[in-house]
N, C-alpha and C positions, 0 to 999 in steps of 0.2 A: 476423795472419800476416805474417810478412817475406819477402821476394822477393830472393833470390841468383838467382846467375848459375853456372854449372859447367860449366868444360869440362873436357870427357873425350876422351882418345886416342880416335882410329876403334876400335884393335884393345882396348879395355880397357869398352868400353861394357855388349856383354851381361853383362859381371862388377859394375859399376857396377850395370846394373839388376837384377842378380841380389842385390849387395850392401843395398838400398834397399827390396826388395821386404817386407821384415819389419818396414819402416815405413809400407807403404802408406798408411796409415790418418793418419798425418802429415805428408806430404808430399802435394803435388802438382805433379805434371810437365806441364810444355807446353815444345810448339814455339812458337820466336818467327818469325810468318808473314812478318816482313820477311828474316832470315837462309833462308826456306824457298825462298823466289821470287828472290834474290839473295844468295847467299854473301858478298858482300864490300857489304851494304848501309852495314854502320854505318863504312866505311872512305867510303866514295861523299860518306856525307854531311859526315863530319868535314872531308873536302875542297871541298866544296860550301859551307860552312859557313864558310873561312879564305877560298875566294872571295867571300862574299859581303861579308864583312867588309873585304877587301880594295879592295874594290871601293868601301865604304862611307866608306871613311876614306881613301881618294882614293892609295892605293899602288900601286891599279893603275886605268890608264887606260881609258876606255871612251867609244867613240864613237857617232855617230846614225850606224843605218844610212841610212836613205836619202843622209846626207849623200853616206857614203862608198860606195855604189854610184853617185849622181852621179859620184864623182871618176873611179870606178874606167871606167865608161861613158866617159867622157869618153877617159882613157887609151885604150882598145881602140880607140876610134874614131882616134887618133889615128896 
């Protein structure tokens, strides 16, 4: 069995599952639980994902915290 993806308009859906229904027997439907609990999961992580990279291949800079709470302490104090 092969696994798609479909998306359906809000307003076109109960026609969709009304279209599909006469294939029950050949298809099966699920919710994907990460889209359920967060609507813009696979967006979250595609960015999550060029940060890391980003991070990994030295494009973008990252510091020790403690370092930089020293500095910043220091600062206020001053």
């Amino acid at each position: 069995m092969q696994t798609l993806t479909v998306k359906v308009q809000d307003n076109f859906v109960q026609d969709f599952l009304t279209i599909i229904e006469h294939y029950k027997d050949k298809i099966h439907l699920a919710k994907d639980a990460n889209l359920e609990y967060d609507p813009y999961f696979y967006e979250r992580q595609k960015d999550l994902q060029q940060t890391i990279d980003a991070i990994e291949n030295a494009k973008m800079p990252t510091h020790d915290f403690n370092t930089s709470m020293d500095d910043l302490i220091a600062e206020l104090e001053d």
